[in-house]
Backbone as CSV, one residue per row, in Angstrom:
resi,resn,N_x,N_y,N_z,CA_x,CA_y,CA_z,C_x,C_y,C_z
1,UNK,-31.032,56.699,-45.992,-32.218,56.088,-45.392,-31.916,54.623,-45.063
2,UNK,-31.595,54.426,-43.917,-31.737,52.335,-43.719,-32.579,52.078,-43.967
3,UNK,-32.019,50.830,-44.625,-33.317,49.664,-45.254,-32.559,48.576,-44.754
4,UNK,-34.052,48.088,-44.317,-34.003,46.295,-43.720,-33.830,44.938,-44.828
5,UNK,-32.945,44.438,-44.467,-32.692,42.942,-45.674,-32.427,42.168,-44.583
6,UNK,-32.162,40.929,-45.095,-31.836,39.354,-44.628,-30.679,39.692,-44.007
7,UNK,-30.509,38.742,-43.597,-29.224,38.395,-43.672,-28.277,37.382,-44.132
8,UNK,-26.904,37.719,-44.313,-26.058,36.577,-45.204,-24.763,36.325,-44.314
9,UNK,-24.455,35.734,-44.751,-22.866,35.269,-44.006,-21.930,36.214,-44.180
10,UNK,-22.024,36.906,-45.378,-20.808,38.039,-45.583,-20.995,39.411,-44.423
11,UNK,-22.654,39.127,-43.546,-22.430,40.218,-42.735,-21.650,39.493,-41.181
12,UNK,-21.209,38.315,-41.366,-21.283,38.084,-40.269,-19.618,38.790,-39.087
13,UNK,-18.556,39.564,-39.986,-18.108,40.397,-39.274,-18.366,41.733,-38.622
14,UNK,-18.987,42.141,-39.168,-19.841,43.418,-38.354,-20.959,43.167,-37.266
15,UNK,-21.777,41.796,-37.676,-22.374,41.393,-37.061,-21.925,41.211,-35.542
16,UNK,-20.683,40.326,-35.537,-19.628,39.754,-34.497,-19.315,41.376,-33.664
17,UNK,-18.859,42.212,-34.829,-18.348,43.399,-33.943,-19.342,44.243,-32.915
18,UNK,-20.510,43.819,-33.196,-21.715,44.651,-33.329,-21.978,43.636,-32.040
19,UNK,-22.206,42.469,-32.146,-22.782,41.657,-30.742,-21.290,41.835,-29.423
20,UNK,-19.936,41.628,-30.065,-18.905,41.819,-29.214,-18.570,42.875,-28.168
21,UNK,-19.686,44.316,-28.607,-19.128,45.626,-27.609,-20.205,44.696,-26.323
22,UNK,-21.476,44.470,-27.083,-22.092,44.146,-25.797,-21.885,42.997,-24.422
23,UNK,-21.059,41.696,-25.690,-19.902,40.925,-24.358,-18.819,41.549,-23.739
24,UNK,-17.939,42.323,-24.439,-16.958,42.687,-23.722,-17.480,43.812,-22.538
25,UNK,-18.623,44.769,-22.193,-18.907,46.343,-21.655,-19.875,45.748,-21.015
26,UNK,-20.735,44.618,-21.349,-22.277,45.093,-20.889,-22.818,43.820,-20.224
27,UNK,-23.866,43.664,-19.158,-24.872,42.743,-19.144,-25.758,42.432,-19.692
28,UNK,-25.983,42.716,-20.718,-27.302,42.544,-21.865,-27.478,41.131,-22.421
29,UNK,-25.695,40.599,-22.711,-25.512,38.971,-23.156,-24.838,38.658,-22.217
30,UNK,-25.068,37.276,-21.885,-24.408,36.681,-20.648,-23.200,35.978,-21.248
31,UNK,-23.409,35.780,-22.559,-21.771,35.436,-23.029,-20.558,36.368,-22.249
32,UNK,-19.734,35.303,-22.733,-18.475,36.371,-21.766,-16.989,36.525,-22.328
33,UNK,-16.836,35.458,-23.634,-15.898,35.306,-24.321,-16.061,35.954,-25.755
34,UNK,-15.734,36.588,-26.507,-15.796,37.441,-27.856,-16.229,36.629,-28.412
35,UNK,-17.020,36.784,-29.618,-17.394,35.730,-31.054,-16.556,36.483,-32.115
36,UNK,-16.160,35.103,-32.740,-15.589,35.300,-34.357,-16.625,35.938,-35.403
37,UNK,-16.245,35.959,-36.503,-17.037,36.394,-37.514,-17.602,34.473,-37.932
38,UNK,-16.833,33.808,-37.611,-17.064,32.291,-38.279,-18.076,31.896,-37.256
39,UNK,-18.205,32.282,-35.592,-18.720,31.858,-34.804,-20.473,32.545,-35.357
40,UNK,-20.210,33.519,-35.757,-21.473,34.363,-36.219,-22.478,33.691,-37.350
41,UNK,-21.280,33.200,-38.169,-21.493,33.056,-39.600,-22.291,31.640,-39.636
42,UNK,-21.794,30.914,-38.175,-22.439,29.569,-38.213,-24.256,29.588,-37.108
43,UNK,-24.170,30.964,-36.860,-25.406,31.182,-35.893,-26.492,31.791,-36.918
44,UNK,-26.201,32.552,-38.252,-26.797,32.743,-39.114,-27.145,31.506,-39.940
45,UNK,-26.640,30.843,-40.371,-26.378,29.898,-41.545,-27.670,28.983,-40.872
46,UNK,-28.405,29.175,-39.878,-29.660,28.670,-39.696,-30.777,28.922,-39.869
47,UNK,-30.535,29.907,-40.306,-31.896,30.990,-40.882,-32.489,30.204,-41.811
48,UNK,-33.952,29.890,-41.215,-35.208,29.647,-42.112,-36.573,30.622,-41.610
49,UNK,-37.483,30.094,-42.421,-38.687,31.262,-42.302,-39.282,31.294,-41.283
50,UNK,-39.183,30.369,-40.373,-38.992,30.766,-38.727,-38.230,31.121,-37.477
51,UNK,-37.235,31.108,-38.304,-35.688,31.754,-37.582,-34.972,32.728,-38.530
52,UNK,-35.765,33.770,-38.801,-35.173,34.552,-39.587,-34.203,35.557,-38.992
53,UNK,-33.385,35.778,-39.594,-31.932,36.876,-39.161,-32.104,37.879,-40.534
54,UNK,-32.127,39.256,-39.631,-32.533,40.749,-40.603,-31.688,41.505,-40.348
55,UNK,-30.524,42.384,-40.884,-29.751,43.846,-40.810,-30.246,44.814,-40.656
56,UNK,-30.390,45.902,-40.537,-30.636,47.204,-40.643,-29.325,47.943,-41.022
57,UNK,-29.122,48.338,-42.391,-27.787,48.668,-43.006,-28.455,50.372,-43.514
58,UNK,-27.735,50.958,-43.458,-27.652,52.610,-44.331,-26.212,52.761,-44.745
59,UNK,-26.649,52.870,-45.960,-25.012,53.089,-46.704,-24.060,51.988,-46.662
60,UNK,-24.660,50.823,-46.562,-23.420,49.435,-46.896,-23.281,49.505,-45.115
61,UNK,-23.204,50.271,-44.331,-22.753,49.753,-43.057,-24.139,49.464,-41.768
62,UNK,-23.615,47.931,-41.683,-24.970,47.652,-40.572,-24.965,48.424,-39.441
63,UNK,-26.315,48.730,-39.064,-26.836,49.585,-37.672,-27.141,48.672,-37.144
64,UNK,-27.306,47.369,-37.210,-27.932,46.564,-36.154,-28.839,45.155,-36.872
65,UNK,-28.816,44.406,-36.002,-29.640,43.470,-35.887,-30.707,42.294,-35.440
66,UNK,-31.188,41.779,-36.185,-32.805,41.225,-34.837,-32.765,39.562,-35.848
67,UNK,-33.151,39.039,-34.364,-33.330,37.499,-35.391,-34.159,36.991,-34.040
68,UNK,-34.833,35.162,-35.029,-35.426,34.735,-34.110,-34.595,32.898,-33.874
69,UNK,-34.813,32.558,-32.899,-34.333,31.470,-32.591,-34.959,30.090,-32.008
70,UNK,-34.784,29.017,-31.887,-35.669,28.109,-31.339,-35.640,28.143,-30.001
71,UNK,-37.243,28.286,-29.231,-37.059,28.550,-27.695,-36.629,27.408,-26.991
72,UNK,-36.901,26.249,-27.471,-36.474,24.804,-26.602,-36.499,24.076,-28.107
73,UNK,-36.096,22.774,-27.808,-35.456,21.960,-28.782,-36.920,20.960,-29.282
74,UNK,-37.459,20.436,-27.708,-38.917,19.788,-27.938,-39.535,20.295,-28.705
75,UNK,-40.520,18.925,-29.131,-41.183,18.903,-30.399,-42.510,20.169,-30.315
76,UNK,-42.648,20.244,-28.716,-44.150,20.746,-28.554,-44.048,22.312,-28.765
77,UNK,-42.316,22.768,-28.786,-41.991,23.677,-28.729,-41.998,25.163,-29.590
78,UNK,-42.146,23.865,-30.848,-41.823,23.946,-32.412,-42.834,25.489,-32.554
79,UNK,-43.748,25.772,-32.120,-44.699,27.175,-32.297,-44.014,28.133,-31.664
80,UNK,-43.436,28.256,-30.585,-42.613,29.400,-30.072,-41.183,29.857,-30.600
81,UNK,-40.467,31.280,-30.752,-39.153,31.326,-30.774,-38.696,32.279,-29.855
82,UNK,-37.487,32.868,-29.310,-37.109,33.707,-28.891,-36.506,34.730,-30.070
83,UNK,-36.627,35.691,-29.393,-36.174,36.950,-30.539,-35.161,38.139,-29.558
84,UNK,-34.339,38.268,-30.582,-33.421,39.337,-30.147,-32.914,39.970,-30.900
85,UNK,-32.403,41.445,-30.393,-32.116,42.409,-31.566,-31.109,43.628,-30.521
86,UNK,-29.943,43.802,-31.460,-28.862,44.511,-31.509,-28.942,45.471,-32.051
87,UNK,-28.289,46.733,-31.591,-27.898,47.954,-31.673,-26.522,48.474,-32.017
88,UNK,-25.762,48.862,-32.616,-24.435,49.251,-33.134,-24.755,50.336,-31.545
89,UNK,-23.763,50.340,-30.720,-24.055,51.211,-29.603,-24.102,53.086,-29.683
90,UNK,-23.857,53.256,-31.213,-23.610,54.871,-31.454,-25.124,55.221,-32.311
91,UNK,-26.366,53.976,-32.304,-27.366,54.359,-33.255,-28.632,53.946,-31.951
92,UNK,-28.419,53.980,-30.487,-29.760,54.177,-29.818,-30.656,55.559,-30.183
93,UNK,-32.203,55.438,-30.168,-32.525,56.641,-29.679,-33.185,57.510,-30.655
94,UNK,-32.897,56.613,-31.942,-33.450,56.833,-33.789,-34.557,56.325,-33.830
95,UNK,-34.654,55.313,-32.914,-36.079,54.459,-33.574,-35.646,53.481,-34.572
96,UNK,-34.834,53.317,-34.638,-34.093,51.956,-35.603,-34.587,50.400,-35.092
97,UNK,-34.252,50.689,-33.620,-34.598,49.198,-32.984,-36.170,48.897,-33.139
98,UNK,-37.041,50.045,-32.844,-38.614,49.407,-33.356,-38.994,49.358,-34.819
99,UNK,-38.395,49.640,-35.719,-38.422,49.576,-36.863,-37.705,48.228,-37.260
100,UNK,-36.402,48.021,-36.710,-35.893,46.766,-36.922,-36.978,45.180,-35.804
101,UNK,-37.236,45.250,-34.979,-37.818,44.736,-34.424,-39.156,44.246,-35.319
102,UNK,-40.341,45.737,-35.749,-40.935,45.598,-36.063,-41.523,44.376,-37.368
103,UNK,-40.073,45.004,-37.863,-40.137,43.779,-39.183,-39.727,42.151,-39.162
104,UNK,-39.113,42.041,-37.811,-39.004,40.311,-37.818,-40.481,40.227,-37.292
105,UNK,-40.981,41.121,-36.295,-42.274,40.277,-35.466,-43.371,40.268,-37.001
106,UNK,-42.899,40.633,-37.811,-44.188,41.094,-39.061,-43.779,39.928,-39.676
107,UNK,-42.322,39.483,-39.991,-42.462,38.262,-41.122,-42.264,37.311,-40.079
108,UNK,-42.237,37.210,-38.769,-43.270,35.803,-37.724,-44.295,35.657,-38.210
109,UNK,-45.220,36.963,-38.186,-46.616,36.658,-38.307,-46.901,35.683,-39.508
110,UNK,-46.044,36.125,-40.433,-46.692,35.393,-42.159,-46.362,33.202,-41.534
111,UNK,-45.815,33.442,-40.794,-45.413,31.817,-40.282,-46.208,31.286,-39.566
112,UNK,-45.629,29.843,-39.357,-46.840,28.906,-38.575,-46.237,29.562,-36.663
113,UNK,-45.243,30.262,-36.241,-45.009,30.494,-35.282,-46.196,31.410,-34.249
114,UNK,-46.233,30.924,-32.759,-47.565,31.521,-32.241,-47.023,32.126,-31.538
115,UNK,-45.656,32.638,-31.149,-45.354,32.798,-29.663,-43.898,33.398,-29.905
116,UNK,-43.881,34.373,-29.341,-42.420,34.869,-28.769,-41.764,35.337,-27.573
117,UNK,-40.946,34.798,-27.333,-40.204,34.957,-26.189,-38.959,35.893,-25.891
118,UNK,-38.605,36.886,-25.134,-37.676,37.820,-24.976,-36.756,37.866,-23.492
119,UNK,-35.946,37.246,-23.635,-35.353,37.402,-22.015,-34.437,38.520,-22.234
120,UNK,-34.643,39.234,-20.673,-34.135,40.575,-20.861,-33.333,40.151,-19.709
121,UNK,-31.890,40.897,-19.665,-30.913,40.767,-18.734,-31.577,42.134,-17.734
122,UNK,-31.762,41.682,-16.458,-32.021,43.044,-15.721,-31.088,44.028,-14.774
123,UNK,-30.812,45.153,-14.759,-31.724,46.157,-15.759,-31.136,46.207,-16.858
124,UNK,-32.537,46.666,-17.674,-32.287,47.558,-19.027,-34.019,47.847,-19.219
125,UNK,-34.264,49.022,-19.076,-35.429,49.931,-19.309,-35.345,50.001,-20.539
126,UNK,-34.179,50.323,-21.322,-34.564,50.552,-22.806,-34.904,49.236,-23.667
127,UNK,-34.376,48.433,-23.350,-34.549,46.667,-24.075,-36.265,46.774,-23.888
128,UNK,-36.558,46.913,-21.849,-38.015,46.639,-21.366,-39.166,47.501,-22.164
129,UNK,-38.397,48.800,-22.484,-39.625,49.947,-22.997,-39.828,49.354,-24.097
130,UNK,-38.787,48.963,-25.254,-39.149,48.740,-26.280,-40.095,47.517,-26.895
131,UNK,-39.531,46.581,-25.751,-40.802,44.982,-25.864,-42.124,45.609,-25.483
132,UNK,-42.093,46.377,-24.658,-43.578,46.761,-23.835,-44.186,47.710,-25.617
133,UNK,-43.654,48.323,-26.024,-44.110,49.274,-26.830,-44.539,48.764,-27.848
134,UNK,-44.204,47.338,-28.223,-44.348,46.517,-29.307,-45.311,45.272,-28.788
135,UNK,-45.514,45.255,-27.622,-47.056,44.273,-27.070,-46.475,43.106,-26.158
136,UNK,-45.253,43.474,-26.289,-44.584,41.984,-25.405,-45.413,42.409,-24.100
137,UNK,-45.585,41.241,-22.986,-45.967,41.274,-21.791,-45.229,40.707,-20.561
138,UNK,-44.610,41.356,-19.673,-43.689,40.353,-18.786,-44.383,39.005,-17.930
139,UNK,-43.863,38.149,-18.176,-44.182,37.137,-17.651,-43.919,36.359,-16.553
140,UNK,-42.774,37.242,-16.315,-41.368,36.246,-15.429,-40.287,36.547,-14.836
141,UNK,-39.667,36.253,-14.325,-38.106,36.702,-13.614,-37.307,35.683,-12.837
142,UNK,-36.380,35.378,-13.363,-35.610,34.455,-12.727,-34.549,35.215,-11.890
143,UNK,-34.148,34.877,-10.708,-33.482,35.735,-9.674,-31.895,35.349,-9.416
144,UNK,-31.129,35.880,-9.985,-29.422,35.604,-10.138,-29.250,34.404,-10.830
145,UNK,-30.028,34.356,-11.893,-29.350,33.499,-12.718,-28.624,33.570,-13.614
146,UNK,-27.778,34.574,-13.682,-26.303,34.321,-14.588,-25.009,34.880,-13.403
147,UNK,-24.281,34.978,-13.838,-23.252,35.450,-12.704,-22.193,36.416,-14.097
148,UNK,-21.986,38.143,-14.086,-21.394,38.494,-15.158,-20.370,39.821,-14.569
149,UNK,-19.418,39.782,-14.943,-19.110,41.110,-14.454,-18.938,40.797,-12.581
150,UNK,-18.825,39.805,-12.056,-18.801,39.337,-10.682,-19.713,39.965,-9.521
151,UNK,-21.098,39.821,-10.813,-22.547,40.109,-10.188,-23.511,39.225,-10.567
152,UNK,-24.404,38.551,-9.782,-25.576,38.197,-10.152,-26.484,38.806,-10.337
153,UNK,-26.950,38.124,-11.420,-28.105,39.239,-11.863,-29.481,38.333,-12.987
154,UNK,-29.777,39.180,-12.421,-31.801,38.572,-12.974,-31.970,38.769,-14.409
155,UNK,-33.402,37.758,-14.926,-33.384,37.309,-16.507,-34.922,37.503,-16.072
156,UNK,-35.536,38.735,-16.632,-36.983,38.488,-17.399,-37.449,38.249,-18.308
157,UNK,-38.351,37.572,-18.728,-38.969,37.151,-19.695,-40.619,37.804,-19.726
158,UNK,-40.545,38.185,-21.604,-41.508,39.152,-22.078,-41.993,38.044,-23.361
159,UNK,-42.931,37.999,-23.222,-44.173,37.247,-23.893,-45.161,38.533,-24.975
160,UNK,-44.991,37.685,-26.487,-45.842,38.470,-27.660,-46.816,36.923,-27.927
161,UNK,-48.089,36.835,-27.713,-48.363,36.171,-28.858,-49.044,36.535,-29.690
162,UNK,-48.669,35.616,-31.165,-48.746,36.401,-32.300,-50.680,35.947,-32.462
């Protein structure tokens, strides 16, 4: 049965392996160069009770993960975060991701945070179904703003407030 915990630095190689299929194969992250486990380890190591980082592990090995991040740096900003959440690419399709999802947008709520933000690389119907299914609302679309894979390609943004 997976169960959801924190996260720690000791996950941060699986973590890396786990965000890396989607730089090296996919448009989902606009990164384009691999992350270390150290590069990981220092993107966790920020986790507070408004930037929380969660696993979804069964049997010692992570299925995935969801965290939240600061949406802009400004002070006025400080109520909103962005949130994102990973899939080990052999565990779509379980219901893991709304279950994992579910539980960062649940320990947002216990926080002073009002607002979440989701930019979705376009397409991806399954990223879109799953914000929509969980109350996000699209808000937005920016038109070739990344360049990946020697395509431009569009960034929507999906709005929860809490």
């Amino acid at each position: 049965m997976p169960t959801i915990r924190k996260a720690s630095l000791d996950d941060s190689p699986r973590v890396a392996d786990i965000y890396n299929c989607y730089i090296e194969s996919t448009t989902i992250t606009f990164e384009e160069e691999m992350v270390s486990a150290g590069d990981m380890a220092q993107r966790i190591a920020v986790t507070d009770h408004t930037r929380p980082w969660f696993v979804l592990e069964d049997d010692g090995l992570i299925l995935g993960y969801a965290y939240a991040a600061r949406w802009k740096d400004r002070s006025a900003y400080r109520f909103a975060r962005e949130t994102a959440i990973y899939l080990a690419p052999d565990n779509f399709g379980e219901g893991l991701g709304k279950q994992l999802y579910e539980h960062l947008i649940k320990a947002l709520r216990e926080t002073e945070v009002h607002t979440l933000i989701a930019g979705i690389a376009l397409p991806n119907e399954a990223s879109i179904a799953l914000h929509e299914k969980l109350g996000f609302v699209k808000v937005g679309e920016f038109v070739e703003v990344g360049k990946k894979f020697d395509n431009f390609l569009n960034v929507g943004y999906w709005q929860l407030v809490l």
